[in-house]
N, C-alpha and C positions, 0 to 999 in steps of 0.2 A: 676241560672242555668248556666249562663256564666264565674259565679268564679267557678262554679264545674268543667268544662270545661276546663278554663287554669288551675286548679289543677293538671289536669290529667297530661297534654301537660306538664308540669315543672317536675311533677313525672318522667313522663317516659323522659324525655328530660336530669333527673340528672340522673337516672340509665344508663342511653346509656353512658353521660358522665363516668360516675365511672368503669363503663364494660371499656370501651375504655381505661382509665389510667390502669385498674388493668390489660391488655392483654399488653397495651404496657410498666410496667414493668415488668412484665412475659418474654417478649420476650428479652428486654434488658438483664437484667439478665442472662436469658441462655446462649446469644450470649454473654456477659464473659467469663461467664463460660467454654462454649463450645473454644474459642478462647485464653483463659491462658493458661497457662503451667504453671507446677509444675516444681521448680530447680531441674534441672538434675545434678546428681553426675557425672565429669570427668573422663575417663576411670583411669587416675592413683590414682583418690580420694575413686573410688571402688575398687581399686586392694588393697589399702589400706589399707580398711575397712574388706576387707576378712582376708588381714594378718592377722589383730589385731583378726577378730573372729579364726581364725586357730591358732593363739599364745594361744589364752584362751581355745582352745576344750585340745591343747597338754600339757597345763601345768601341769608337774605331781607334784608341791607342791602341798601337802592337803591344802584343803582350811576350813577357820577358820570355829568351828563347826563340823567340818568333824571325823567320826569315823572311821577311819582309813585311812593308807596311802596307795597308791598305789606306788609299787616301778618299777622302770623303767626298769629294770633288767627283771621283770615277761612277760613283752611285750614282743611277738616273731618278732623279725626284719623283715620285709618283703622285697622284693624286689622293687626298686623303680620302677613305671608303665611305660611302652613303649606305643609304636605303637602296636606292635606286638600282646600285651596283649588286644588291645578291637577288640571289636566285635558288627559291625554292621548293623543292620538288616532292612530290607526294606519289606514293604509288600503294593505287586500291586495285582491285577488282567490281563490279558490277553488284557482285552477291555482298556485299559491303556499304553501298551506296546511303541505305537507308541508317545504319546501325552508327558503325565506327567512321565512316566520313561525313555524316550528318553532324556528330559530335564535335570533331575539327570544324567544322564550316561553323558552326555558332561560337567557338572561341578564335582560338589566334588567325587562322584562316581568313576570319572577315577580315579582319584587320590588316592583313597584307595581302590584300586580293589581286594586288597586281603584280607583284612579286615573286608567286605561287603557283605553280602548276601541276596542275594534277592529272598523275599518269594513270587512265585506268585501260580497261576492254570491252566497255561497254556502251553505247551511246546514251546521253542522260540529258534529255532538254530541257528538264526543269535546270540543271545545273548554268546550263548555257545560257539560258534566257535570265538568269539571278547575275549574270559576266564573270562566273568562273573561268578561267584558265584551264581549259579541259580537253585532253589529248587523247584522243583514242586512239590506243596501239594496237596491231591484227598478233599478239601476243598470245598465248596461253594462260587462261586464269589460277593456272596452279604456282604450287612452290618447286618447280624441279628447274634443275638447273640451265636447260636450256629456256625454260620461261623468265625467270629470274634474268638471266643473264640478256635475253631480249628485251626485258625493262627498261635494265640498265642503260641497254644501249641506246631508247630511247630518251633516257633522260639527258644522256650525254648527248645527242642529235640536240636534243631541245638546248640544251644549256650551249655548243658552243654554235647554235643559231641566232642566239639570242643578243645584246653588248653587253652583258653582264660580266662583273668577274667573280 
């Protein structure tokens, strides 16, 4: 009866043990994981790598295997992109005005005020009188998907009324 006994007590005395090593390298582990970094590319070793992908999308020698060639002649020259050409688009709500679009509008916003348009649902004449670019849509100020999806279409109105590309 008393060897049954410490039978037990050692059973459950190695499971506590083996629970206890298996949680704490569980935890260890994480806490690597969680505390590594993965090597970060150098801004000029990205800029780089873009090149090289932008040299391979442009190259117009056919590549081996390839049935037929594309000639460089057949590409319509486009203009190189400005400032002037984008077009960006902000979509608030009203209940926002003072908060999270007050924040935009004193950084990058001032700075491309012409550029910029901002979709919201509520009329804002401090906004207008400062020459924001402010569009009030008869939208719904929520996140459901036919409001959302009436923003959008807003912004799409706006952007292909606009010459921008």
């Amino acid at each position: 009866m008393q060897q049954r006994s410490i039978r037990r007590k050692w059973t459950v005395l190695l499971c506590t043990f083996s629970l206890s090593i298996s949680i704490s390298i569980i935890l260890y582990v994480d806490f690597q994981l969680r505390t590594s970094s993965l090597p970060k590319l150098s801004a000029a070793a990205r800029h780089r790598s873009i090149q090289r992908a932008d040299a391979g999308a442009r190259d117009p020698r056919p590549r081996s295997g390839a049935t037929g060639s594309r000639a460089p002649a057949a590409r319509a020259a486009q203009p190189a992109l400005t400032l002037e050409d984008v077009y960006l688009a902000v979509k608030t709500t009203g209940r926002f005005h003072p908060t999270r679009l007050a924040l935009l509008l004193e950084t990058w916003i001032s700075r491309t005020k012409a550029h910029t348009f901002i979709f919201t649902d509520a009329e804002d004449s401090e906004l207008q009188s400062l020459g924001f670019n402010l569009l009030v849509t008869s939208c719904q100020p929520d996140h459901s998907q036919q409001a959302l999806s009436c923003k959008m279409a807003a912004e799409y109105a706006g952007f292909m009324a606009s010459d921008k590309r």
